[in-house]
Backbone bond lengths (Angstrom), bond angles and torsions (degrees), N, CA, C in turn:
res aa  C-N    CA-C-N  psi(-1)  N-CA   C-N-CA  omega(-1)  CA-C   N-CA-C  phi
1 X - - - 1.459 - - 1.527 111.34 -
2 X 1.773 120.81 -32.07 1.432 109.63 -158.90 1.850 99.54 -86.37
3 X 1.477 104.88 -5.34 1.549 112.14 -152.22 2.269 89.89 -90.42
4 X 1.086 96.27 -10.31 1.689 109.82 -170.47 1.732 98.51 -96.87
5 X 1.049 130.19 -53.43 1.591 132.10 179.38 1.868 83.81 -49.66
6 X 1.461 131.12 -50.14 1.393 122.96 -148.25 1.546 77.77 -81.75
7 X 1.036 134.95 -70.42 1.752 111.31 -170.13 1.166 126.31 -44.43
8 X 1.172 134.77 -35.84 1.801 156.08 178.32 1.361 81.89 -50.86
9 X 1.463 114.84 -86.18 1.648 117.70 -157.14 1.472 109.49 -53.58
10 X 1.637 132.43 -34.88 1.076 132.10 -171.31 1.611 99.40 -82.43
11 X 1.064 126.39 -9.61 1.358 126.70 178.38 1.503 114.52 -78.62
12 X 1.386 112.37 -50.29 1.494 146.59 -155.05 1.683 79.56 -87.08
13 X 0.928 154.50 -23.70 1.690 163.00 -138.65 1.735 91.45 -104.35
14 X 1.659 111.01 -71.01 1.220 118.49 -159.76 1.481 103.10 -93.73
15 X 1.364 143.32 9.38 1.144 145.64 156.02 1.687 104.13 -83.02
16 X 1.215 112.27 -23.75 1.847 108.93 -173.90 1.650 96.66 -100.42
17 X 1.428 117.38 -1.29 1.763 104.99 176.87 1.830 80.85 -102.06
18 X 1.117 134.65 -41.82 1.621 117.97 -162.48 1.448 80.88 -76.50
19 X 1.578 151.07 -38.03 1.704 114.74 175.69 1.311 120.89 -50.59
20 X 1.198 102.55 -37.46 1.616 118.19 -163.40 1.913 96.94 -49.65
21 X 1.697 81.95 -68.01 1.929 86.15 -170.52 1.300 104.82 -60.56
22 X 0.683 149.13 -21.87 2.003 136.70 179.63 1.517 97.06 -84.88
23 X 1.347 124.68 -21.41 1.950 91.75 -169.45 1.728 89.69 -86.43
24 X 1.565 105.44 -18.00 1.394 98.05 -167.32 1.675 117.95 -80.11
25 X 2.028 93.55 -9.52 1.409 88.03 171.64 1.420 102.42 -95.74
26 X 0.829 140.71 -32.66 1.548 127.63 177.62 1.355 105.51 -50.64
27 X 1.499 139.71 -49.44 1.514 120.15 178.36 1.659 104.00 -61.09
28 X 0.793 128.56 -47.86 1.570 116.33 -171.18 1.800 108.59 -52.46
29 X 1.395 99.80 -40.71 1.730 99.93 177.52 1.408 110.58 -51.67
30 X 0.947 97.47 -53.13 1.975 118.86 -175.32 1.568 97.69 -65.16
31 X 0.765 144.62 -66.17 1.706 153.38 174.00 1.536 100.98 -27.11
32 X 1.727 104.39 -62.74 1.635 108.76 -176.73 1.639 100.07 -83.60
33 X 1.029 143.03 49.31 1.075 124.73 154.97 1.610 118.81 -120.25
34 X 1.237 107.84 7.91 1.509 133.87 -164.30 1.385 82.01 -94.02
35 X 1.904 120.69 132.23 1.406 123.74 153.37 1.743 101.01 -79.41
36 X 1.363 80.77 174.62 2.031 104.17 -177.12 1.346 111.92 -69.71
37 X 1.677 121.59 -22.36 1.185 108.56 162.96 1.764 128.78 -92.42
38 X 2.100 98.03 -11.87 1.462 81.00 160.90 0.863 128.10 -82.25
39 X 1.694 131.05 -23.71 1.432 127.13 -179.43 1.666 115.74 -65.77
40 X 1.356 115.55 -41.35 1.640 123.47 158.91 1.710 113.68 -23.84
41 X 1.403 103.18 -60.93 1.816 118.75 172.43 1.244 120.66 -64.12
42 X 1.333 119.67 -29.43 1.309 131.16 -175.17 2.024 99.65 -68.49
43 X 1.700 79.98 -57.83 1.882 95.01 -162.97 1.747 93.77 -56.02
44 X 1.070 127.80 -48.07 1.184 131.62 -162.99 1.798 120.85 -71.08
45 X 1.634 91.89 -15.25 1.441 91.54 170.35 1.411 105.44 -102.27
46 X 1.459 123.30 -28.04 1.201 91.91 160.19 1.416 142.21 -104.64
47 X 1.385 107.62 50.14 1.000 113.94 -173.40 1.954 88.42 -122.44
48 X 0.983 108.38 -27.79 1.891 118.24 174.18 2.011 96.85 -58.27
49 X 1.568 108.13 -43.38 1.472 99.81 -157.36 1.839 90.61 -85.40
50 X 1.070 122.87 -38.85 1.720 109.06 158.82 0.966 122.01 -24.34
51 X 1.370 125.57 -65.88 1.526 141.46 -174.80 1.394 90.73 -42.33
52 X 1.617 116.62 -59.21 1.472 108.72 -145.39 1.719 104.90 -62.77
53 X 1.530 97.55 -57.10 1.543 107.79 -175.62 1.214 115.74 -55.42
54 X 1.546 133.52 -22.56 1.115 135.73 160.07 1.558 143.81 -53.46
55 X 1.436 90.02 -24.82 1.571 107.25 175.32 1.582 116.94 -105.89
């Protein structure tokens, strides 16, 4: 029985690193799908709403 909790957890271990890498590849997809002038607009607005909250 105690040798089965150690597989469970080692199981439950490498199912939460393969979530890990897929949500982390889906932001990179999403990241690269932005052209150079939307990310330009993006950076620039938030870098406009800094300003604001900043002052």
């Amino acid at each position: 029985m105690q040798s089965n909790w150690w597989k469970l957890l080692g199981l439950a271990g490498v199912v939460s690193v393969v979530a890990t890498g897929a949500v982390i590849a889906r932001g990179e997809r999403q990241r690269r799908a932005y052209t150079p002038d939307e990310v330009r607009e993006r950076l620039h607005e938030r870098h406009a709403r800094a300003q604001q909250n900043g002052s």
